[in-house]
N, C-alpha and C positions, 0 to 999 in steps of 0.2 A: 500159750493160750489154747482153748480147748475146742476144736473146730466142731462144731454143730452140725446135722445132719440139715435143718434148716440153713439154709443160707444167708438169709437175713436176719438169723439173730448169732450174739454173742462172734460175728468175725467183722473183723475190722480190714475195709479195702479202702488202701490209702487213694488220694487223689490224683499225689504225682509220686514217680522213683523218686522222685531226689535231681533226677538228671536233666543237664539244661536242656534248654530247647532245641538248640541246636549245634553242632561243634562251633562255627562262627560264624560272624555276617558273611560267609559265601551262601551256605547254606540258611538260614534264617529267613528272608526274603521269600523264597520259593514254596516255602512253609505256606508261610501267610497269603502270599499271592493265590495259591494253589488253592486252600481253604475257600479265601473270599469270594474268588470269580467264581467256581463250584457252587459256591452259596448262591449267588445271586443269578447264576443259569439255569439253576434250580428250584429259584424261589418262588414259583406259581405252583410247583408240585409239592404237595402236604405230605404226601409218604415220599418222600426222598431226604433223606439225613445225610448232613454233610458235615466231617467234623476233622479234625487231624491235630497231633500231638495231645493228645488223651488216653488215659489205659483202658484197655479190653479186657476185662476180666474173662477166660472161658472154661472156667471148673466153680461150678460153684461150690464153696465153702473151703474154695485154697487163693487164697489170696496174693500167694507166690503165683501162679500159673494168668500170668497177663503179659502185654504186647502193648506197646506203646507206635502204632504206623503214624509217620509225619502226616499224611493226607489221605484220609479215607471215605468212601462213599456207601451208604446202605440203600440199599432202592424200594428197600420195604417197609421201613421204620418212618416214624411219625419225625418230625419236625418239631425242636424242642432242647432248651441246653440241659445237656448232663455234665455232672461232675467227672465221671467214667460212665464206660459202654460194660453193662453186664447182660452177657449174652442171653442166660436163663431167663432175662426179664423183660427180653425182644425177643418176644416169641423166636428164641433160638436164630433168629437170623444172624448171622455173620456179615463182614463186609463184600461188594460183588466186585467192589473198585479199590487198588490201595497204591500210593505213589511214597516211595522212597526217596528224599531227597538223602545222596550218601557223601559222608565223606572218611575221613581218616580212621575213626574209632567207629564207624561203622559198618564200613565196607564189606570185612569179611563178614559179618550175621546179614547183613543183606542178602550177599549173596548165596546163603547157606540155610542159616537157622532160621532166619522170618519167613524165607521163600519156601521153606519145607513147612511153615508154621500155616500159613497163606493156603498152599497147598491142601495139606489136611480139612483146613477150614470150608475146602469149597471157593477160594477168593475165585471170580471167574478172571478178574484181569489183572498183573502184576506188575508196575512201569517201575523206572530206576531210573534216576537222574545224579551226575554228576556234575556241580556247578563246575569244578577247578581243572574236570579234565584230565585228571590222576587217577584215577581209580575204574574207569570203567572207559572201553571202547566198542563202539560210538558213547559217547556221554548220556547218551537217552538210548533205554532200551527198554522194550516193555514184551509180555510173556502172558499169552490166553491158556486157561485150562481144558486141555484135551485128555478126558481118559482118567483123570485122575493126576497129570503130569501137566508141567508148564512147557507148552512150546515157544518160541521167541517170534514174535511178530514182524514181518517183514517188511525192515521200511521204505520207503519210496523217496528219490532225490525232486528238489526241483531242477530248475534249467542253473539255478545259482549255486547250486548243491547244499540246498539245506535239505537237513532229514525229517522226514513228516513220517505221525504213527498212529494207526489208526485206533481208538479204543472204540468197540461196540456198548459196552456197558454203556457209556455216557452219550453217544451220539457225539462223539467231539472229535478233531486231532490233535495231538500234541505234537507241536513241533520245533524243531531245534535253530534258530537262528542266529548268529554268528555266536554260538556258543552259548544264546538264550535260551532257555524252554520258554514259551506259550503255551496255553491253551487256544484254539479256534474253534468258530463255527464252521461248519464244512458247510453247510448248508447258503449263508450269505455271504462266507470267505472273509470274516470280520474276527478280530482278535476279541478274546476274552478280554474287559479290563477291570481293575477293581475300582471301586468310589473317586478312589484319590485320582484316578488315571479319567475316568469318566471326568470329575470334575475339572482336569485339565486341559480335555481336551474339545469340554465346551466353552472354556474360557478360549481357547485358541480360536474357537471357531466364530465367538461374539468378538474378538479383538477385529479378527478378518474382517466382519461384516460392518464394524464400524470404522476401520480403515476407511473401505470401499466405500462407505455412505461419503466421510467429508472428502474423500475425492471426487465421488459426483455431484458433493454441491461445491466443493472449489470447481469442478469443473463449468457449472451450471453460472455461479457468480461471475467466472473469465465470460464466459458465453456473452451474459448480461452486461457487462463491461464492454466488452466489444461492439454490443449491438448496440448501445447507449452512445460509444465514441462516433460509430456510425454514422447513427442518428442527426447527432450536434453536429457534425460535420457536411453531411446531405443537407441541414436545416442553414449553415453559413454559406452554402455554396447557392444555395436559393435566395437568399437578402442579397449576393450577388450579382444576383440575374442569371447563374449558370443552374444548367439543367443536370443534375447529379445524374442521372441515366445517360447522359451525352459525352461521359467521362468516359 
């Protein structure tokens, strides 16, 4: 095919490799998770794009020269689905955020070729997540651009010894909990959730509250019960001639 000095005409940028989404449901999951919560911590802000497992085109009129990041964030781009991310037609932005979820077949380019690709790009932040635990130690590791080079971010234990990390791009932590990644708000100390997790755990929280309602009217009805047996009881003890206060 005859690549055009036009970019948008006569070259063809496919949508996807070919390649799945993710090596398997270890990975998979985190994908999605990543993506959604992102989206939705995001979603009052019109220029913040948020997207992952998508191709990046970043030569225009080569078609071969793109990047597929599981989770990536653009801080400057409009809000809006794309087929692919072509750079030349985001005003040249790149992404400032990109998260790796690694595993078996892709370990080594994580470690090498996209974080050198990242690099050139200007990415400002670079994190790495291993679901299974094989491939990278600590499991979560992430890497800010200094200088032109990625330094590794220093992470902080808590008192339980999970590992928390901080990313400035997003204002967030991510952190690693018995071998989970999260996202957090630093700021409320509340966990990112997506839809499905929201909507569970407002059902948990209406389950609760209707518990608690019929056991304060079974409580209120014992009440009324009692005070009713009371009653008949003070009221036979007066046809009696006794003085129920005299008891």
């Amino acid at each position: 095919m005859t690549i055009s000095t036009n970019p948008d005409i006569e070259v063809y940028y496919p949508d996807t490799d070919g390649q799945p989404m993710a090596e398997s449901d270890y990975q998979r999951p985190y994908i999605v998770y990543g993506t959604e919560v992102l989206d939705i911590f995001f979603a009052d802000q019109p220029n913040v794009y948020v997207s992952g497992n998508i191709l990046i085109y970043y030569e225009a009129g080569n078609p071969s020269a793109c990047i597929s990041p599981d989770v990536f964030v653009v801080m400057n781009r409009p809000k809006g689905k794309r087929s692919s991310y072509k750079v030349w037609q985001e005003d040249n932005c790149y992404p400032d955020f990109v998260l790796e979820i690694t595993s078996k077949s892709t370990a080594s380019q994580d470690q090498s070729t996209k974080r050198n690709i990242y690099a050139s790009w200007g990415v400002r932040e670079y994190f790495q997540y291993d679901p299974t635990s094989d491939y990278l130690e600590p499991p979560l590791q992430g890497y800010r651009l200094m200088n032109g080079k990625y330094s590794r971010i220093i992470p902080s234990y808590s008192f339980e010894g999970d590992l928390s990390l901080t990313s400035e791009v997003l204002g967030l932590e991510l952190r690693l909990i018995e071998g989970e990644m999260r996202f957090y708000n630093p700021v409320t100390g509340e966990k990112l959730l997506t839809h499905r997790e929201t909507e569970a755990a407002r059902r948990i929280v209406e389950e609760a509250y209707r518990k608690a309602e019929i056991a304060r009217q079974t409580a209120e009805i014992a009440r009324q019960i009692s005070e009713n047996k009371a009653q008949r009881l003070a009221d036979r003890l007066r046809e009696l001639g006794i003085d129920p206060d005299e008891i």
